[in-house]
C-alpha positions in Angstrom: 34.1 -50.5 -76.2 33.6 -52.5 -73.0 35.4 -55.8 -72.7 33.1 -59.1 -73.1 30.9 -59.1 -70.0 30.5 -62.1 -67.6 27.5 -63.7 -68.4 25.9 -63.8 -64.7 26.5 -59.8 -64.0 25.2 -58.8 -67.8 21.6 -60.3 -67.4 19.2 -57.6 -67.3 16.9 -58.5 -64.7 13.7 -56.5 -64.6 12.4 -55.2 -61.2 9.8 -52.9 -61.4 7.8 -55.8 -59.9 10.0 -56.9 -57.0 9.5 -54.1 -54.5 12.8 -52.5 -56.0 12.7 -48.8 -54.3 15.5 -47.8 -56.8 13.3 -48.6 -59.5 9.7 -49.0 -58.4 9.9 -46.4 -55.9 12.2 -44.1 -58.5 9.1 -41.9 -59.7 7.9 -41.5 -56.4 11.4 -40.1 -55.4 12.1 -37.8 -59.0 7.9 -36.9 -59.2 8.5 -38.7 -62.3 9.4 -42.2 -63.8 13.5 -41.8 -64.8 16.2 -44.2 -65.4 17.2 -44.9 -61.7 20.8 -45.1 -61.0 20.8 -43.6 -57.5 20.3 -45.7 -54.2 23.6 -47.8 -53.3 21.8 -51.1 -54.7 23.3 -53.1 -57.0 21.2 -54.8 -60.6 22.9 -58.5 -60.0 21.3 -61.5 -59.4 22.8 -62.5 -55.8 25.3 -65.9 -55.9 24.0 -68.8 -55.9 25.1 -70.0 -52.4 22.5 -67.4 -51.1 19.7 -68.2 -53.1 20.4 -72.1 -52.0 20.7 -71.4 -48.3 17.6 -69.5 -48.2 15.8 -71.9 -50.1 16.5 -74.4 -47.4 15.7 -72.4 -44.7 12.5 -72.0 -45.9 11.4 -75.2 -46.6 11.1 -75.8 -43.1 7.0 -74.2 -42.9 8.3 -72.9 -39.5 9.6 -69.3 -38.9 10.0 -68.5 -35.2 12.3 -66.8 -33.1 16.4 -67.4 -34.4 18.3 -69.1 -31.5 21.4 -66.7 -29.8 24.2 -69.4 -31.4 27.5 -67.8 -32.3 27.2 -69.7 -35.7 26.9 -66.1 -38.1 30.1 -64.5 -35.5 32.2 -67.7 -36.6 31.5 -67.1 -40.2 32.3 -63.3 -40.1 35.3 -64.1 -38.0 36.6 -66.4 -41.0 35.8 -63.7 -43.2 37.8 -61.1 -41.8 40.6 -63.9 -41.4 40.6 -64.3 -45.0 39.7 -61.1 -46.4 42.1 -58.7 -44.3 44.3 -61.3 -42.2 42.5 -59.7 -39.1 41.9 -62.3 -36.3 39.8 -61.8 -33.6 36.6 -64.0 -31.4 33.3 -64.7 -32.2 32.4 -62.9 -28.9 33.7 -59.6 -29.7 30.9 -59.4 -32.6 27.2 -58.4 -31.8 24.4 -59.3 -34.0 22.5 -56.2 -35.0 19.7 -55.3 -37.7 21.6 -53.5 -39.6 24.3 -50.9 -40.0 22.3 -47.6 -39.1 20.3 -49.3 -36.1 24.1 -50.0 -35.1 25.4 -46.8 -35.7 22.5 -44.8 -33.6 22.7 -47.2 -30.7 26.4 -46.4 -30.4 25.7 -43.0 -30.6 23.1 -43.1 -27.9 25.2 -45.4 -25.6 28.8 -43.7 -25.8 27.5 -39.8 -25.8 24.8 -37.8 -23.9 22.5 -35.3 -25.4 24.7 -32.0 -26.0 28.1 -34.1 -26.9 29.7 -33.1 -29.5 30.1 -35.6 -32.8 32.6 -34.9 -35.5 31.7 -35.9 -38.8 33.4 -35.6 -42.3 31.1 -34.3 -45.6 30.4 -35.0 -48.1 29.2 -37.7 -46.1 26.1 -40.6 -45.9 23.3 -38.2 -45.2 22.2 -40.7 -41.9 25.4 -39.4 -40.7 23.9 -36.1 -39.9 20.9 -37.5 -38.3 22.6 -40.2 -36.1 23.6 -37.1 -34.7 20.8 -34.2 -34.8 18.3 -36.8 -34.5 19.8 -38.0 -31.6 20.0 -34.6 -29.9 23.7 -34.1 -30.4 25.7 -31.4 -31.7 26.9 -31.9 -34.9 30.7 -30.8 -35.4 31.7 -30.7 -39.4 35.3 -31.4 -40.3 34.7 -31.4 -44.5 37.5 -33.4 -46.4 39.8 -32.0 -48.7 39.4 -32.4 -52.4 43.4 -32.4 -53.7 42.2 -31.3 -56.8 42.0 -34.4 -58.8 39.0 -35.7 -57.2 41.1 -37.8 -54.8 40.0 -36.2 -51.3 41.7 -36.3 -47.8 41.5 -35.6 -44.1 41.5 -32.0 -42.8 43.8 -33.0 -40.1 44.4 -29.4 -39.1 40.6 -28.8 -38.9 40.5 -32.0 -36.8 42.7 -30.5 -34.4 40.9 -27.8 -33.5 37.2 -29.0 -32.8 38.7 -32.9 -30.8 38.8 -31.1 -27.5 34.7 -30.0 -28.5 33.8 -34.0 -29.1 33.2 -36.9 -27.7 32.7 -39.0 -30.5 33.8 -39.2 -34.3 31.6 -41.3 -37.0 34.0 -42.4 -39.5 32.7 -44.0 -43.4 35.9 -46.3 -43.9 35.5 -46.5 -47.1 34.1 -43.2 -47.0 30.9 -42.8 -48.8 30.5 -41.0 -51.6 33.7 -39.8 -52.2 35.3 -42.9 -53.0 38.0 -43.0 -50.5 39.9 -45.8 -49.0 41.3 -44.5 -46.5 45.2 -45.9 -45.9 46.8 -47.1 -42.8 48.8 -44.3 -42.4 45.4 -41.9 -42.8 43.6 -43.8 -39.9 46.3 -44.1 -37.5 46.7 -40.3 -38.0 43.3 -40.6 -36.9 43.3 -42.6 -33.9 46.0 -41.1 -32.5 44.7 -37.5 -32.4 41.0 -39.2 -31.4 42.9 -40.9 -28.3 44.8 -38.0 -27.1 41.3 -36.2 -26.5 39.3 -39.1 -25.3 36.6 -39.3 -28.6 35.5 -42.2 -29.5 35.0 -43.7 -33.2 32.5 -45.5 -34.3 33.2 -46.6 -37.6 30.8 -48.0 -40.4 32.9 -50.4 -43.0 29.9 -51.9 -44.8 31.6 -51.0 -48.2 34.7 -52.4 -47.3 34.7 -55.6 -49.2 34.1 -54.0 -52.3 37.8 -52.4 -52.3 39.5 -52.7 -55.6 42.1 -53.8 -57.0 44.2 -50.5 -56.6 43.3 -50.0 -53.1 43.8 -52.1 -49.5 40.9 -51.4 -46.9 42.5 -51.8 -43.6 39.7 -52.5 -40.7 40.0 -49.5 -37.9 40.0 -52.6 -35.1 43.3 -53.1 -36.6 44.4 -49.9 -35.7 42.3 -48.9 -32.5 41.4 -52.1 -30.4 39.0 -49.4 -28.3 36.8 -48.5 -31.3 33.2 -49.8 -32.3 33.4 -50.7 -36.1 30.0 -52.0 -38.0 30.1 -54.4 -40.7 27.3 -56.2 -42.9 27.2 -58.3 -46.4 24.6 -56.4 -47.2 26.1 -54.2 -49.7 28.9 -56.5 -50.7 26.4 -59.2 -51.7 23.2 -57.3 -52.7 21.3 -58.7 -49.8 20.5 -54.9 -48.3 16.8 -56.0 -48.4 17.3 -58.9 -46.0 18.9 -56.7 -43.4 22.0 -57.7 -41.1 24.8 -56.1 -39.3 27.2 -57.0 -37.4 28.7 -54.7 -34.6 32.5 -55.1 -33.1 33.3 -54.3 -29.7 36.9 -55.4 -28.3 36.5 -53.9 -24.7 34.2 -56.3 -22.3 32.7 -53.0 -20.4 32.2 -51.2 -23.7 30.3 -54.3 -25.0 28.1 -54.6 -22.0 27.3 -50.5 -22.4 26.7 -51.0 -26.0 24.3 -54.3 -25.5 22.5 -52.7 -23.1 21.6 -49.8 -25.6 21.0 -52.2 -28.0 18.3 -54.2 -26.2 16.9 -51.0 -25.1 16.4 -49.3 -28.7 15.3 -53.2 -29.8 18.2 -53.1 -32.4 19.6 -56.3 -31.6 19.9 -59.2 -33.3 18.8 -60.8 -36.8 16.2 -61.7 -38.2 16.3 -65.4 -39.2 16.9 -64.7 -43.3 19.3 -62.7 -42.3 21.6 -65.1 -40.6 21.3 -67.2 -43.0 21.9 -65.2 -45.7 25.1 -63.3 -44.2 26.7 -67.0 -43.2 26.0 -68.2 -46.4 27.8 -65.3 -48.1 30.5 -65.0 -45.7 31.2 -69.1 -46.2 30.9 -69.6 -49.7 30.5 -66.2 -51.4 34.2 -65.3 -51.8 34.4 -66.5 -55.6 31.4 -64.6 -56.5 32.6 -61.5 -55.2 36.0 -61.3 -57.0 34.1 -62.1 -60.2 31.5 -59.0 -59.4 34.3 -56.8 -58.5 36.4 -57.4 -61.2 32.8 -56.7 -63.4 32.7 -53.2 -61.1 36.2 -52.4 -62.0 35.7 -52.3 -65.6 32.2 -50.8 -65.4 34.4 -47.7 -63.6 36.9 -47.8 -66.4 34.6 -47.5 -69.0 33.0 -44.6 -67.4 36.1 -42.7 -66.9 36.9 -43.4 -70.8 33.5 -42.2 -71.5 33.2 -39.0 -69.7 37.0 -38.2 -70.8 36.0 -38.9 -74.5 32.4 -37.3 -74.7 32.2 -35.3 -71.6 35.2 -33.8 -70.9 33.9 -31.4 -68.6 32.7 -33.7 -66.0 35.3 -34.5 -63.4 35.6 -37.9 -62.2 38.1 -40.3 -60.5 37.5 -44.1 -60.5 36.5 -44.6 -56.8 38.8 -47.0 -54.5 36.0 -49.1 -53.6 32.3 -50.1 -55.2 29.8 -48.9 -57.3 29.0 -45.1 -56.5 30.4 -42.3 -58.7 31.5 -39.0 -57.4 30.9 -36.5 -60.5 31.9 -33.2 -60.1 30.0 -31.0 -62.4 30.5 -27.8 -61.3 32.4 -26.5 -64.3 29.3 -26.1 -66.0 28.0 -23.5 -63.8 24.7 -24.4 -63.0 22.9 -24.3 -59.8 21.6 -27.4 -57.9 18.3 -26.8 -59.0 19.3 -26.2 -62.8 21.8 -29.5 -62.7 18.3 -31.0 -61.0 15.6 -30.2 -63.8 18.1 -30.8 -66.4 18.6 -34.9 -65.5 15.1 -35.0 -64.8 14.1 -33.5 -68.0 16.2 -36.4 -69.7 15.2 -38.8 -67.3 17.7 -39.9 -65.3 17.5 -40.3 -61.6 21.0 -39.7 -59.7 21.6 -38.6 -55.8 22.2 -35.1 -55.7 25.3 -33.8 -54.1 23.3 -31.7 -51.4 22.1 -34.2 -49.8 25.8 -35.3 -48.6 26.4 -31.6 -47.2 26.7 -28.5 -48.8 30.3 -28.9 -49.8 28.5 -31.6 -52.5 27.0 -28.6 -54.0 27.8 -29.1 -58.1 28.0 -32.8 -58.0 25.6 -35.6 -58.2 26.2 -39.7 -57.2 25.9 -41.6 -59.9 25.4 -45.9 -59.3 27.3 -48.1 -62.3 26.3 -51.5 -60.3 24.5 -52.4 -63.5 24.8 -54.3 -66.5 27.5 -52.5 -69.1 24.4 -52.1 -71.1 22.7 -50.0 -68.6 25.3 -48.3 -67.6 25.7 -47.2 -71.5 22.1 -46.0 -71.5 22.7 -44.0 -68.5 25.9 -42.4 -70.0 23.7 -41.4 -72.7 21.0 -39.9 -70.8 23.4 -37.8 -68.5 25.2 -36.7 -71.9 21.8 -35.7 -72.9 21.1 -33.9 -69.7 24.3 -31.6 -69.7 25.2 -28.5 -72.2 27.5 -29.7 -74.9 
């Protein structure tokens, strides 16, 4: 049994009717209406501070352009004070729309058509297309799973293809395998990036959901010359709203990177945005120990689960979040056969594929729900599997 919930994460809100695309847009996705528990979305009502700061905002019947102030850099710069003891100016972040309008951009401005870009699957799929999309050529270093679902760098792969790159997209936390990555791990990094010239670009939008049993260390930290990409969106629920913000410690770098920006029209937030990200960043820190400490036992509670009544799924609680990485290959069913089976008991989870082909056999499950939800989900995928 679950531990008592806290009162604000265990209300069951319904969105069907709120332009959810994890559950409105769920049957569209599956070709058929499931019990969604797939996008990187969480079911929580967002703090209050938010919902008061917006509120505000839009009292005043006036919605025109936001004004280029530095107040949202000030607030993230606090944050990353007090969250990772990592000082650094308001200048050195750029407002962006979001995390993958950052992530292109940077690709486009610090490569040329041809380059080679090193990612590491199973990866976010927009990983891949920052890349291909972008007329780049993509160079795949795949992690190492040590066998216990904890996976790690191929630093011998990594080796051989630096002096074929000019660029390595790094998920720090790494998405969907669950990784924090240590110190140690992205020093190891850097210093084989910077003996070959390649650049990182670095996406830590997970990074203030690390738990308990992990320490997220932001890559600025580490390499002053890298270009690191934040947001509250996923920290705070507030993906909807949109928001990033971009880092960039080098003064000729920024000015490459702005000018890229203002060129693809990527720059910038929209006025809810700035309000909601300050707000979260200045008053949301309570809120989000409380949620995390609800993730953390939503994650335990899985792993008892699977252990107890579905022994044969592999999982290990992830170092960060919401998203689980179940490995279900010991069943020996294909992609398509795992596929119809949780449709067929209607549940909607991210299938491994769509990470790369080395997440053939698994599928990415989202706990960011009520325990009660969650439940219902376990049952469903117990449903879905052979006994």
């Amino acid at each position: 049994m679950m531990d008592k919930p806290s009162e604000q994460f265990s209300k069951e809100w319904n969105r069907l009717h709120s332009d959810s695309v994890k559950w409105a847009g769920a049957a569209h996705k599956f070709g058929k209406a499931v019990f969604p528990m797939w996008v990187a979305d969480m079911d929580f009502a967002v703090p209050q501070c938010i919902t008061d700061a917006l509120s505000q905002r839009i009292a005043h019947p006036i919605y025109g352009y936001p004004d280029h102030d530095l107040h949202v850099q000030e607030s993230a710069v606090r944050w990353m004070q007090q969250q990772y003891q990592w000082v650094s100016e308001p200048e050195n972040f750029i407002l962006v729309q979001g995390v993958l309008p950052g992530l292109f951009a940077a690709v486009r401005a610090f490569s040329r058509p041809g380059d080679g870009i090193i990612v590491m699957p199973p990866i976010y799929p927009p990983f891949f297309e920052a890349v291909e999309q972008n007329g780049r050529h993509l160079l795949s270093v795949p992690l190492l799973d040590g066998g216990n679902g904890r996976y790690h760098i191929d630093f011998a792969h990594l080796e051989k293809v630096l002096d074929k790159a000019r660029m390595l997209l790094l998920c720090s936390p790494h998405n969907p395998v669950g990784r924090v990555w240590s110190r140690d791990e992205l020093q190891q990094v850097v210093s084989s990036c910077r003996k070959h010239g390649v650049q990182i670009v670095v996406d830590e939008i997970h990074a203030d959901l690390t738990h308990t049993w992990a320490v997220h260390t932001p890559l600025a930290t580490v390499d002053p010359q890298c270009v690191l990409l934040a947001s509250a969106s996923k920290s705070f629920n507030i993906a909807g709203i949109g928001g990033a913000i971009a880092w960039v410690g080098e003064s000729e770098k920024k000015s490459v990177y702005l000018a890229e920006l203002r060129r693809s029209k990527s720059l910038g937030m929209n006025t809810f945005a700035k309000v909601a990200c300050q707000a979260a960043w200045d008053a949301g820190a309570s809120w989000l120990r409380e949620m995390k400490d609800y993730l953390e036992k939503n994650a335990l509670y899985l792993q008892s689960f699977l252990h107890q009544n579905i022994p044969a799924v592999h999982f290990r609680p992830p170092d960060f979040g919401y998203l689980a990485w179940l490995d279900l290959r010991s069943f020996g069913l294909s992609d398509a056969e795992l596929h119809q089976r949780l449709l067929n008991a209607g549940l909607g989870l991210n299938a491994g594929l769509g990470f790369g082909q080395e997440g053939s056999g698994y599928v990415r499950l989202n706990y960011g729900t009520q325990c009660a939800r969650l439940q219902h989900g376990l049952f469903l995928l117990q449903q879905a599997l052979p006994p």
